[in-house]
C-alpha positions, -999 to +999 in steps of 0.1 A: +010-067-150+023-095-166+058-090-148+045-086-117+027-117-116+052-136-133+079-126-105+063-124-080+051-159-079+081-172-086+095-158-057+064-176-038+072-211-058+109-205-051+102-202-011+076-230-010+103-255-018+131-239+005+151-224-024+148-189-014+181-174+004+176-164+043+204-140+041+201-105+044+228-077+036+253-065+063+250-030+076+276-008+094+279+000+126+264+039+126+246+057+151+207+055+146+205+094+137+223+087+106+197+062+091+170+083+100+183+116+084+190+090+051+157+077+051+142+116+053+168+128+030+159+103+004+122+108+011+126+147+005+149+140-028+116+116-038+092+143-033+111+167-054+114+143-083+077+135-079+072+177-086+097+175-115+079+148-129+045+165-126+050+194-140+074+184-170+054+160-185+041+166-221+019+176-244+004+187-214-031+206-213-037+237-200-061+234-172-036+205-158-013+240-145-051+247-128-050+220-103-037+231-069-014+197-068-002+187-104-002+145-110+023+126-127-003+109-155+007+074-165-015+071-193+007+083-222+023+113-213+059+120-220+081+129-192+112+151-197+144+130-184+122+098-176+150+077-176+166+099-146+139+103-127+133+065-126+167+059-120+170+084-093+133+067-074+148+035-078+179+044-062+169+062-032+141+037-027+172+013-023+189+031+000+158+038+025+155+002+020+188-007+036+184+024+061+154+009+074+171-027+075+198-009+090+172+006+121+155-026+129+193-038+142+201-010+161+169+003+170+169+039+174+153+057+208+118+064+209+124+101+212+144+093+178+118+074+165+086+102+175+112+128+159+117+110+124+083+101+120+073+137+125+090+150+099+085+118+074+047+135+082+056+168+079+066+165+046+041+140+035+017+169+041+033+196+026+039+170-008+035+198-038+026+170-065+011+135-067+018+101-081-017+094-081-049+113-091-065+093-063-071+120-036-089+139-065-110+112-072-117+114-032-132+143-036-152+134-061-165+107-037-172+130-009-190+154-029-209+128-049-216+099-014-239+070-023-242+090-054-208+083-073-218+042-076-240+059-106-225+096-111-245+119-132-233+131-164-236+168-149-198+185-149-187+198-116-187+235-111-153+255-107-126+242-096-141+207-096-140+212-130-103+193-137-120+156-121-144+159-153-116+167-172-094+139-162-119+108-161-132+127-193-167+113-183-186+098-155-167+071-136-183+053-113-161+041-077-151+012-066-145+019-025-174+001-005-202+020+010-187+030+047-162+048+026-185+068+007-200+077+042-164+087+053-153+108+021-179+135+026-172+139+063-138+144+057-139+167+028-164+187+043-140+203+065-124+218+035-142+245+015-117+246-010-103+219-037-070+217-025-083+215+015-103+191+007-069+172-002-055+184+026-079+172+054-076+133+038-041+138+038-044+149+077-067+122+084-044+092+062-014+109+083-040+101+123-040+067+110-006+062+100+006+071+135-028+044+143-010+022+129+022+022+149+000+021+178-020-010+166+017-028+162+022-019+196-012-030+208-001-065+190+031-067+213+051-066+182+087-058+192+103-023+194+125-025+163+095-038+141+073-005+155+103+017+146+101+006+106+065+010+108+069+048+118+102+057+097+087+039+067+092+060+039+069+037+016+043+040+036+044+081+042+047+083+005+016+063-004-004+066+022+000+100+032+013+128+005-003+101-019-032+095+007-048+060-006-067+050+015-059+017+019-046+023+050-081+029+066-087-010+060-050-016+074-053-002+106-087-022+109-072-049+102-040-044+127-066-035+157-088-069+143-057-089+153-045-071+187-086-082+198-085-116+184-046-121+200-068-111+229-099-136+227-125-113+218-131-127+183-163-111+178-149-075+182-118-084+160-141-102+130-161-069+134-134-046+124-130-071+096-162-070+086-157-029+086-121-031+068-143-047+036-168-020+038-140+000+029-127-018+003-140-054-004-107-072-007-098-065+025-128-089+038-108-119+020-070-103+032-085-105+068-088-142+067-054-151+080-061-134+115-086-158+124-060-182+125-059-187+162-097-189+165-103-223+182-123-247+173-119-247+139-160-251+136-159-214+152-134-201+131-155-211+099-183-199+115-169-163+126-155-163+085-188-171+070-206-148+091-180-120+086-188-122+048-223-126+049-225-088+072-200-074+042-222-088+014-257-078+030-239-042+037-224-036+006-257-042-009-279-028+011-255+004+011-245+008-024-272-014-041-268-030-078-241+001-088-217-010-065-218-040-074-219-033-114-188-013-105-166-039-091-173-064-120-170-038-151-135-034-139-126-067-142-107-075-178-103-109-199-069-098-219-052-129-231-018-111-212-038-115-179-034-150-176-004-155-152-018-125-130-047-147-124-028-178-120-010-158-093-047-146-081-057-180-073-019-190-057-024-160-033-060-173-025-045-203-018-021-194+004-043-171+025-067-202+030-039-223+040-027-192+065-067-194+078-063-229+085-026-223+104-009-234+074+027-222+067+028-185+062+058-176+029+071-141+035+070-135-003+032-141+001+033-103+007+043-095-027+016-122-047-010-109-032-019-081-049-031-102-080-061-106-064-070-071-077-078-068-108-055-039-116-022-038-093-011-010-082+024-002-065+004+006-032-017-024-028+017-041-018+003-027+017-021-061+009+006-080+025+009-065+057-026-083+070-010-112+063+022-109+079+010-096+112+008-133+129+047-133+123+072-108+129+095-115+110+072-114+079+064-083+088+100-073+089+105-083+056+073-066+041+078-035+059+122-029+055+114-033+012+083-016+008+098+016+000+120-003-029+092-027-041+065+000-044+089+028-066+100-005-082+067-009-098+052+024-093+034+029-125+038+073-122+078+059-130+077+032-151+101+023-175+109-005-197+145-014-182+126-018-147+107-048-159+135-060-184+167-054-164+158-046-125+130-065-117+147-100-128+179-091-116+166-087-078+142-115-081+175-137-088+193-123-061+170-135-038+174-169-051+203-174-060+224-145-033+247-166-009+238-179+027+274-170+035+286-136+026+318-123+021+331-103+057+332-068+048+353-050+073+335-026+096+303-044+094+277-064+114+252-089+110+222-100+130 
């Protein structure tokens, strides 16, 4: 954590004070069909590592070969050819990266774009393993409701059995109350374990194509749409990973398209909603109020906004919600640049609330709000970066790099050591001129 915070604020310090380089790579001059078959091929590629990795991890435990998707665990096991696999994420994640870069210049046809996105879903859905045991702990949500704020020491029958055995006793969750009315809905649809995963990964995949239609509703441009629905980062965590995070996203996108459109109270609503989801979102939604005018009334749709998701987490999930979100907060003497670059991101989303300038690299620092970051709460940024286009650009074409980059499922050593400092200095320190490679293009 400490790397993350460390780096990604001094990308934010380097941009305040103008030092960060505008440039961006060139890309070749290729038909559109090309990027989009390297974007799926890599994504299949990931997929298949993300099996390998799963089931060759050790000293693995029987009932793990029980579940019906296996999970990459990155609390101490081994994984056979680590240093490959990582290598091989990282990698492709940089290629999709500079596909996606490479689509928002020459913007592929929407028949293209409906194609790519189909498949990107397609095999989102059909993911055999999991970076993330989060879809289990889903489950356990739906089957538990209002219920898993204080679960009961009383092990799951059958099948159910493997969520005891991973938490390895009662773990209480930390989604706000309008999730825990969601979770059962949706599982119910699924009498087994692995349909139960199933129908959140069908409902994550509804709202990722929600998504691209709240970007449209926002009259964001064409090109900007097309990176939203060929985004491999964003199929991979959000759909075969299935956090849902994007829930509070969309909410958030469809907040801005009615406040663009004067209807504040609808679009402080969904905002409202988006932190009965998950409360961070409440505080990540500040930024679209921006255009509110006077500022008297923007304060006043903020301060109300907070007090409907205080009284409704309470009144929904009581004490144990609450008892939840603190207990998971931690006071390690390593954690003290994460929450110096907890308070810079604060900042900067107040300063966004009160049209202040909006840094692109705000995207990445604000994820140390949590108290834990994760390689999918990068997604944090996008609220932020949906007053500007060009933010939003930049957040969406390196998602897919930044989130394998510090995916903790592939973590390694060098990553933090080696990678992570070498492409923080390249964005300081890369040239506003680049050499002319022959055959290419910039724009």
């Amino acid at each position: 954590m400490f790397f993350i915070a460390f780096f990604t604020l001094l990308l934010v310090v380097f941009e305040f004070f103008g030092l960060l380089s505008s440039r961006t790579p060139r890309t070749p001059k290729l038909p559109p069909a090309i990027w989009i078959a390297a974007v799926i091929a890599g994504y299949a590629v990931q997929l298949g590592v993300v099996y390998y990795a799963a089931h060759n991890q050790y000293p693995a435990d029987p009932w793990r070969f029980a579940m019906p998707l296996m999970v990459v665990d990155d609390r101490g096991l081994a994984t056979a050819n680590a240093d490959v696999l990582t290598g091989i994420m990282l990698a492709v994640a940089a290629l999709q990266s500079y596909a996606l870069l490479a689509i928002y210049r020459t913007v592929p046809s929407q028949r293209a774009i409906v194609a790519g996105c189909a498949v990107l879903l397609v095999l989102s859905l059909a993911a055999p393993a999991l970076m993330s045991f989060d879809l289990y702990g889903y489950v356990h949500n739906g089957l538990l409701g209002l219920a898993a704020y204080t679960p009961p020491g009383t092990p799951f029958p059958g099948e159910y059995h493997v969520i005891d055995l991973w938490f390895g006793h009662p773990t209480a969750t930390l989604y706000g109350p309008l999730w825990l009315v969601v979770a059962p809905i949706v599982t119910s649809l699924g009498p087994t374990l692995l349909t139960k995963i199933l129908a959140l990964r069908l409902l994550n995949a509804a709202l990722f194509v929600a998504l691209v239609a709240a970007l449209g509703a926002l009259g964001l441009p064409p090109r900007v749409r097309a990176i939203a629905a060929l985004n491999p980062g964003l199929a991979l965590q959000f759909v075969a990973n299935g956090h849902n995070d994007i829930i509070a996203i969309v909410l958030l996108a469809y907040a801005a398209a009615f406040i663009k459109r004067r209807a504040p109270l609808l679009g402080t609503g969904l905002i409202a909603v988006a932190g009965l989801v998950k409360l961070p979102y409440a505080v990540l939604g500040l930024p679209l109020l921006a255009t509110v005018r006077p500022l008297w009334m923007r304060l006043a749709w903020a301060i109300g906004m907070f007090a409907v998701v205080v009284a409704c987490s309470w009144f929904g999930g009581g004490i144990g919600y609450f008892n939840s979100l603190f207990g998971n907060v931690t006071a390690r003497p390593e954690d003290v640049v994460h929450r110096i670059a907890g308070v810079a991101a604060l900042v900067l989303i107040a300063l966004a609330f009160f049209g202040g300038r909006r840094l692109r690299t705000t995207g990445w620092v604000v994820p140390n709000l949590a108290a834990v970051v994760f390689a999918w709460y990068f997604a944090w940024g996008v609220p932020y970066a949906l007053a500007r286009r060009r933010i939003l650009a930049y957040v969406l074409v390196l998602f897919p790099f930044v989130t394998v980059l510090f995916e903790s499922s592939f973590e390694r050593s060098w990553e933090l050591l080696v990678v992570l400092p070498i492409v923080t200095m390249a964005a300081v320190f890369a040239p506003d001129k680049p050499v002319t490679l022959k055959g290419a293009v910039a724009t």
